[in-house]
N, CA, C and O of each residue as an XYZ file, in Angstrom:
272
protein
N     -18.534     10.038      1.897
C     -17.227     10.614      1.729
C     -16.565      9.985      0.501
O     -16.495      8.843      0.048
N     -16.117     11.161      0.155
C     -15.283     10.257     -1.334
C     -14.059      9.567     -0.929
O     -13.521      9.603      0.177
N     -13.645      8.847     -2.122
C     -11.754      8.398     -1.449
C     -11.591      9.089     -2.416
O     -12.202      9.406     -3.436
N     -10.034      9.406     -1.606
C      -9.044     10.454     -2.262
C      -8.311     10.355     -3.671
O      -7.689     11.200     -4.315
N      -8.688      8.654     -3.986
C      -7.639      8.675     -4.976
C      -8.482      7.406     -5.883
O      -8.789      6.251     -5.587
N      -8.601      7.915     -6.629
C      -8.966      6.900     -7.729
C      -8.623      5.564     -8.005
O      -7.883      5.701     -8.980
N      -8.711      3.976     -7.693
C      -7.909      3.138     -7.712
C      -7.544      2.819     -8.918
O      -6.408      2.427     -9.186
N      -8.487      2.960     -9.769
C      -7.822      2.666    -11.476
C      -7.193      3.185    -11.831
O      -6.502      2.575    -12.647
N      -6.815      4.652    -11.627
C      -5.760      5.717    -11.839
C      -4.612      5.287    -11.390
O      -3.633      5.267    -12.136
N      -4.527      4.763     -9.758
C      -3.578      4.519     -9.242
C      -2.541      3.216     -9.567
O      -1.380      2.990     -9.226
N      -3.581      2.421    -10.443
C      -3.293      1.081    -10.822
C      -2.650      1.625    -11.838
O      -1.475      1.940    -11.654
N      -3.215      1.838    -13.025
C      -2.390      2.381    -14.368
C      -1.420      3.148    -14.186
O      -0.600      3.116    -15.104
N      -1.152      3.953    -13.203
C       0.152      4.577    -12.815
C       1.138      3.537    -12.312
O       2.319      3.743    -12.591
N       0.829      2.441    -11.606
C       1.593      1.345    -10.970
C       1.994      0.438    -12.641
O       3.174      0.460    -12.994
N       1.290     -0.062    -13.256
C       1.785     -0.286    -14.469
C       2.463      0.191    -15.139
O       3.178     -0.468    -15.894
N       2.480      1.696    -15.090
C       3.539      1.930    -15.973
C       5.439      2.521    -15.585
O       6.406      2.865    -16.265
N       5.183      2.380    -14.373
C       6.456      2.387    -13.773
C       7.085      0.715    -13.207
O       8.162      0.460    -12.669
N       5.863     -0.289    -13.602
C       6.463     -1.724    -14.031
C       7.481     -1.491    -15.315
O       8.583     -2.026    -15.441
N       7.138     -0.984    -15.824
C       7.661     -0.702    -17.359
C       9.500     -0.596    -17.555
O      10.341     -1.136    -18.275
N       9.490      0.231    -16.668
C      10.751      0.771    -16.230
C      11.954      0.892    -14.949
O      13.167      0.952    -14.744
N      10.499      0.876    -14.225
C      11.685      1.422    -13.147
C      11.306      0.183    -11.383
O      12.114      0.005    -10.471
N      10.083     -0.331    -11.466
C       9.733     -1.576    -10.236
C       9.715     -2.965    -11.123
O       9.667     -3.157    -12.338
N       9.773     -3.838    -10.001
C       9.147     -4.866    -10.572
C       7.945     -5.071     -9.649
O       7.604     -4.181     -8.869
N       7.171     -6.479     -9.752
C       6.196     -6.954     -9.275
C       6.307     -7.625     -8.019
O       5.358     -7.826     -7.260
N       7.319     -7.915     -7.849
C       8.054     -8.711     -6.062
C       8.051     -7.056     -5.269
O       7.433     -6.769     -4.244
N       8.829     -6.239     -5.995
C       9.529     -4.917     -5.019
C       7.617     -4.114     -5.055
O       7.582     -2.898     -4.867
N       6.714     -4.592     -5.207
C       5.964     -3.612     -4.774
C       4.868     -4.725     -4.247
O       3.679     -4.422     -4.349
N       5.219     -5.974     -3.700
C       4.627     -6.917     -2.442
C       4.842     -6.334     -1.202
O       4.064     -6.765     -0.351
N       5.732     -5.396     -0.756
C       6.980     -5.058      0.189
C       7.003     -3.633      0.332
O       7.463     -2.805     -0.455
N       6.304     -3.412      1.721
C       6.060     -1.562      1.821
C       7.533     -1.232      1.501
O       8.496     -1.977      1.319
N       7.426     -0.002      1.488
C       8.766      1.167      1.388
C       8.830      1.160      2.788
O       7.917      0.788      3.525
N      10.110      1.651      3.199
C      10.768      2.035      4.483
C      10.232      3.682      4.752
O      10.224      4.070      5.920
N       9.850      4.506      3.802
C       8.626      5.339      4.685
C       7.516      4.975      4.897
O       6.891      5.568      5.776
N       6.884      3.887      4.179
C       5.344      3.531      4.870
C       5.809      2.382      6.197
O       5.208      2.170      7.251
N       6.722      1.944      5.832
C       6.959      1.263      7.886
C       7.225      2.206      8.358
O       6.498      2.077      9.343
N       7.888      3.507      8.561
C       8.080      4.292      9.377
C       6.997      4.951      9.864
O       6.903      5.372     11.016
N       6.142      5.054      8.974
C       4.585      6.246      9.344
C       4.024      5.068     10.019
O       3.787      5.306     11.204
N       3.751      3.932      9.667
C       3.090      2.940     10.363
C       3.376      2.916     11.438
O       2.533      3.349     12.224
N       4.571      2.451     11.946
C       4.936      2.483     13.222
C       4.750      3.750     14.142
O       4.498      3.682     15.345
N       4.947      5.213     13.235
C       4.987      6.771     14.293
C       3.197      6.182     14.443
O       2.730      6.240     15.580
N       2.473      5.761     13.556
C       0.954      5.623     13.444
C       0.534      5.402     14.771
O      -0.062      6.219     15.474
N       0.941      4.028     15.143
C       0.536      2.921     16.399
C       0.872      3.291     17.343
O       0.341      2.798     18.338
N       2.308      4.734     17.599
C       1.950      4.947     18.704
C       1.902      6.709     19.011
O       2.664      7.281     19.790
N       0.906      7.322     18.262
C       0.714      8.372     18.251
C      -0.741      8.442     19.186
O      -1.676      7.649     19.071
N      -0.684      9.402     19.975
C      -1.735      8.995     20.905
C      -3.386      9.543     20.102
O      -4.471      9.551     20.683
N      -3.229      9.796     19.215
C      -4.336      9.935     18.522
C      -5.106      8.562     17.954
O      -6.316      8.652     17.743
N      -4.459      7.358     17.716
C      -4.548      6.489     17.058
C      -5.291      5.740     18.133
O      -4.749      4.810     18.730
N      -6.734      6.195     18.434
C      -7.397      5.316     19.603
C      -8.091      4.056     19.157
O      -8.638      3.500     20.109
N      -8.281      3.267     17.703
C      -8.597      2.551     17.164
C      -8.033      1.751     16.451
O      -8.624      1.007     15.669
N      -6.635      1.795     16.641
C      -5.659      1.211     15.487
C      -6.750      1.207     14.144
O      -7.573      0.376     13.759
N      -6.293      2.682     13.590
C      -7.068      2.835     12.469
C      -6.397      2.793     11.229
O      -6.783      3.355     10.204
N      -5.019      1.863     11.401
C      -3.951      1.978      9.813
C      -4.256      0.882      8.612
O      -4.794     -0.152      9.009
N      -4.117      0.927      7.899
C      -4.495      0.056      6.918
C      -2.700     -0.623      6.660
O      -1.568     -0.164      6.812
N      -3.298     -1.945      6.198
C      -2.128     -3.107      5.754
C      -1.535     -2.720      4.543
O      -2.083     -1.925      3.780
N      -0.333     -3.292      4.302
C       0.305     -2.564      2.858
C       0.055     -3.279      1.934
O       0.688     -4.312      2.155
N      -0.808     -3.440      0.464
C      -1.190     -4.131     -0.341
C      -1.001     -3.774     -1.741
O      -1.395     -2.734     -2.268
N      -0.129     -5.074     -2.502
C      -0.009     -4.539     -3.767
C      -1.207     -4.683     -4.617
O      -1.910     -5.667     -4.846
N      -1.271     -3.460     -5.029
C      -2.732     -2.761     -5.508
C      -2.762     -3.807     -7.226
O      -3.873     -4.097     -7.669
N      -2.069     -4.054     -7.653
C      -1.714     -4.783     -8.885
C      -2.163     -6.603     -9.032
O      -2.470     -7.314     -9.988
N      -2.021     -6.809     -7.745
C      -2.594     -8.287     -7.462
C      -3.552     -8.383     -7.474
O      -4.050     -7.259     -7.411
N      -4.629     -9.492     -7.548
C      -5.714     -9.634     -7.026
C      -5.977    -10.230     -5.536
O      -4.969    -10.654     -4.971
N      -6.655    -10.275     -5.149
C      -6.896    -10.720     -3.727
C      -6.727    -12.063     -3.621
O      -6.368    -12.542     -2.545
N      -6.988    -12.936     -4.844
C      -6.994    -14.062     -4.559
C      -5.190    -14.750     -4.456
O      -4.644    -15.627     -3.787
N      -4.633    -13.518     -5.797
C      -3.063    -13.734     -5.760
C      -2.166    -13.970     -4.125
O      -1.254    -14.775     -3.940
N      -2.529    -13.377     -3.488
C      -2.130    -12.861     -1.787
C      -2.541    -14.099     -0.551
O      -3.720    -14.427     -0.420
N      -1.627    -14.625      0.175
C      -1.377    -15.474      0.543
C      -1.332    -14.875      2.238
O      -0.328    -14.178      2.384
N      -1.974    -14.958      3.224
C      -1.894    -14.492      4.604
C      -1.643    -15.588      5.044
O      -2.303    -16.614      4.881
N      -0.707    -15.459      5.612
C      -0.088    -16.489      7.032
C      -0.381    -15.489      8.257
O      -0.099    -15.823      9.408
């Protein structure tokens, strides 16, 4: 199966609205519609696997990212 979205595309699009209009802190920090879908996510009775993915700024590297 393919993925839907290209990550290098998606990255260079994230760069260039650094430019102008985000910074690099405000996109550590889902949006208040991706907590909202998250949450309708977990308890939609379809969701028999907790199958949601974590919110990650695509711009960091992995090693940048700090889990507590």
């Amino acid at each position: 199966m393919q993925e839907a979205f290209d990550l290098s595309s998606v990255r260079q699009t994230l760069r260039k609205y650094l430019d102008y209009r985000w910074t690099l802190e405000q996109l550590d920090h889902p949006s208040l519609g991706w907590d909202k879908c998250e949450r309708d996510w977990r308890k939609h009775k379809l969701n028999l696997q907790s199958t949601h993915r974590m919110h990650r700024n695509l711009l960091r590297n992995e090693s940048d990212t700090d889990i507590l």
